[in-house]
C-alpha positions as CSV (number, residue, x, y, z in Angstrom):
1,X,43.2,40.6,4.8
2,X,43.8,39.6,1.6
3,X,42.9,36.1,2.0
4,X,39.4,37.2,3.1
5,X,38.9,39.2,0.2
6,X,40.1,36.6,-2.5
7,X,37.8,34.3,-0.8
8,X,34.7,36.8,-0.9
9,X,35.6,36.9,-4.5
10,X,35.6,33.4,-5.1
11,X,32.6,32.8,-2.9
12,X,31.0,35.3,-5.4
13,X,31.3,33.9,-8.9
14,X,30.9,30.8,-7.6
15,X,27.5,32.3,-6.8
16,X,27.0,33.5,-10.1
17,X,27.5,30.2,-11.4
18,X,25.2,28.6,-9.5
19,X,22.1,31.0,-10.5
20,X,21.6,29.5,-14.0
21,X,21.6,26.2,-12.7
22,X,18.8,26.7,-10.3
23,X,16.6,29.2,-12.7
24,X,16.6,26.4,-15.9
25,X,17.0,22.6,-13.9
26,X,14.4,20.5,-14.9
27,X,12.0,20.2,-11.2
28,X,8.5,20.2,-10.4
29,X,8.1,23.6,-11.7
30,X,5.2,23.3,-13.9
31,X,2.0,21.1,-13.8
32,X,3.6,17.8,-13.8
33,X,3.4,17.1,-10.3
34,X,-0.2,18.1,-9.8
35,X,-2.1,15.0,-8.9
36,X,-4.6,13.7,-11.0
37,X,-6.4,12.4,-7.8
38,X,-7.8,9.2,-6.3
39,X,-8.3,5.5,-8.4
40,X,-9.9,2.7,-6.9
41,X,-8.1,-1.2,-7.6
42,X,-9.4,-4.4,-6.5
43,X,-13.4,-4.4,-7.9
44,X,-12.8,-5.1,-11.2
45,X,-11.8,-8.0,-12.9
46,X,-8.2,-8.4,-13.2
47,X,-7.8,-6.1,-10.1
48,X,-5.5,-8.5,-7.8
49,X,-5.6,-11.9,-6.6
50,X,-5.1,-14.2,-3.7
51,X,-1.3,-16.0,-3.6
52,X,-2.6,-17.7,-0.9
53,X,-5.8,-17.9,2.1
54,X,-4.3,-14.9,4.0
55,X,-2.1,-12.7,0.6
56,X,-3.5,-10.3,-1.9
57,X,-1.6,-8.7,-4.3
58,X,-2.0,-6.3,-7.2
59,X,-0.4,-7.9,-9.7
60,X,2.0,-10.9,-10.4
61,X,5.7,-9.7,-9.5
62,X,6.4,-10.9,-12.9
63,X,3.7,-9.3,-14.6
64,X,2.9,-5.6,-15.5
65,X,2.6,-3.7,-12.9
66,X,0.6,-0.7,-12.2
67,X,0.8,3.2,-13.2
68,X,2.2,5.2,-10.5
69,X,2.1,8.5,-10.9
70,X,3.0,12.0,-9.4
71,X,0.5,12.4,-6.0
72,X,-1.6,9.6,-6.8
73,X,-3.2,7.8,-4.7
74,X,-4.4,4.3,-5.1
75,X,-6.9,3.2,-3.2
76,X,-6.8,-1.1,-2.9
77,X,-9.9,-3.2,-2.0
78,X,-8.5,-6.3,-1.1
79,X,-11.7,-8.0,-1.8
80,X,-11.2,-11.7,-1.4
81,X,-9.4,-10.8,2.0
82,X,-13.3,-10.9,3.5
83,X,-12.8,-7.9,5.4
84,X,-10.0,-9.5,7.8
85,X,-7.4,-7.3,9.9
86,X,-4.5,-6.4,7.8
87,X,-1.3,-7.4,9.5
88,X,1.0,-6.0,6.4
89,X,1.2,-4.0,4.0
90,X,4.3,-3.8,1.1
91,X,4.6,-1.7,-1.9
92,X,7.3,-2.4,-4.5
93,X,8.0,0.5,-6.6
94,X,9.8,0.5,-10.1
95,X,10.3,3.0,-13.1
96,X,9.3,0.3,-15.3
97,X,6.3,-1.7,-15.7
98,X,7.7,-4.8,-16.1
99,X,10.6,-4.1,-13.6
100,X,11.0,-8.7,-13.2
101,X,12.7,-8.3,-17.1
102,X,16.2,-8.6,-17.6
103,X,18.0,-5.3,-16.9
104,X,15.3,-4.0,-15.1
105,X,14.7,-3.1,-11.0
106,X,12.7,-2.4,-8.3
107,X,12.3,-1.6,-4.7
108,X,10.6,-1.9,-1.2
109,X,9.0,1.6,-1.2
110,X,9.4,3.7,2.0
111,X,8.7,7.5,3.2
112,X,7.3,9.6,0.3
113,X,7.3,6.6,-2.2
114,X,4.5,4.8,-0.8
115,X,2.1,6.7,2.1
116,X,0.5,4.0,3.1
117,X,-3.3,4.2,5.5
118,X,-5.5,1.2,6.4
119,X,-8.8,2.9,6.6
120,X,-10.5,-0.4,7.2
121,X,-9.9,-4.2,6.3
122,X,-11.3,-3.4,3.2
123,X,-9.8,0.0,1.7
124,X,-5.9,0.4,2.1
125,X,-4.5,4.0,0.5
126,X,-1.0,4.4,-0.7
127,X,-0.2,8.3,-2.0
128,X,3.1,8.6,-3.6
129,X,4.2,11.9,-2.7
130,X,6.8,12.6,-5.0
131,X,7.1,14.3,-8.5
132,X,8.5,10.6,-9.8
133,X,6.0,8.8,-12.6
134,X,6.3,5.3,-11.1
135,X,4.8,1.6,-11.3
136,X,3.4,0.1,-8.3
137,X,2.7,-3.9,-6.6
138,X,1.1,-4.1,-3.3
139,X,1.1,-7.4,-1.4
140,X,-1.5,-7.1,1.7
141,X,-1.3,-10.2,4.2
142,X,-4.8,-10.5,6.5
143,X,-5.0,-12.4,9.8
144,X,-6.5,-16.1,9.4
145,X,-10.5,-16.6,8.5
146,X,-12.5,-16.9,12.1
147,X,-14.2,-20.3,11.9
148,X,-17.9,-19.6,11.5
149,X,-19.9,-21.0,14.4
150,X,-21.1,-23.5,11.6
151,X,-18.0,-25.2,10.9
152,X,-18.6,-28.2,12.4
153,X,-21.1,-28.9,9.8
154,X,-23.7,-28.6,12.4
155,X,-26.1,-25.5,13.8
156,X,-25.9,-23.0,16.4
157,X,-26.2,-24.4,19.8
158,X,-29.1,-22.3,21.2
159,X,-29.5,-22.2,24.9
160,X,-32.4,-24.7,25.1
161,X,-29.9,-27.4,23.8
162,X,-27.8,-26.9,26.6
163,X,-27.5,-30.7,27.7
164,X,-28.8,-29.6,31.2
165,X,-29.4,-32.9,33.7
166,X,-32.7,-33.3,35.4
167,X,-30.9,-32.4,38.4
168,X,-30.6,-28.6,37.0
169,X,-34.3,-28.7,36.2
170,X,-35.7,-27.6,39.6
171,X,-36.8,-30.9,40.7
172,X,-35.6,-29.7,44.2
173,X,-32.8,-32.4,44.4
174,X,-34.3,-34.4,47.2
């Protein structure tokens, strides 16, 4: 019996001593977590680029990156994708904007880092959900370009052209 009650006891300012803690840690207990809404990226110039026929991205993964912040949401117009599918979509997140320097880091974002939507081919939303002022790079890969039906350098075949024989021309075939 008195085991349990040295126990209680020490259960008990141990307690105590945790109620300061919790009343004055710093924490999303003000207004710096409020969101400060939706941007658009990708219209303007300097806005991302094609790496290659089929890769967008944000900015160079050596360059500066882009502001982050608590529950924003970016939305990305990869523009010079043409409106192809998406196949991926990766968002690197850092606490610096130059996170390629020496001595600085970054990471593949995941759950509340970087909610990411495809809307459409052509708008891409990424929230982060957190209380965390961050940087941002998006890299969105599309599908290959359809060939246009004028790719051969010629027109559209139109039914007329159909390079049908006398034969299939009703002459009766007798």
């Amino acid at each position: 019996m008195r085991r349990l009650a040295r126990s209680l006891e020490i259960a008990g300012w141990l307690l105590l001593a945790t109620i300061p803690v919790t009343l004055f840690a710093p924490g999303c207990q003000g207004r710096e977590c409020e969101s400060d809404g939706f941007k658009d990226y990708g219209f303007g110039p300097g806005e991302g680029h094609l790496v290659d026929t089929t890769t967008w991205e944000s900015s160079p993964n050596d360059g500066t990156w882009i502001g982050y912040g608590p529950y924003h949401t970016w939305i990305f117009h990869p523009v010079e994708l043409d409106g192809r599918s998406i196949v991926s979509v990766l968002a690197y997140v850092s606490a610096d904007p130059r996170p390629s320097a020496p001595g600085n880091n970054f990471t593949l974002a995941s759950g509340n880092l970087a909610e990411i939507t495809v809307a459409d081919p052509n708008d891409v939303f990424i929230t982060n959900a957190t209380c965390s002022p961050l940087y941002i790079r998006v890299v969105i890969t599309a599908g290959p370009a359809e060939p246009s039906p004028t790719d051969d350098g010629g027109t559209i075949p139109d039914a007329s052209d159909s390079g049908a024989s006398d034969l299939d021309a009703g002459d009766g075939g007798d």
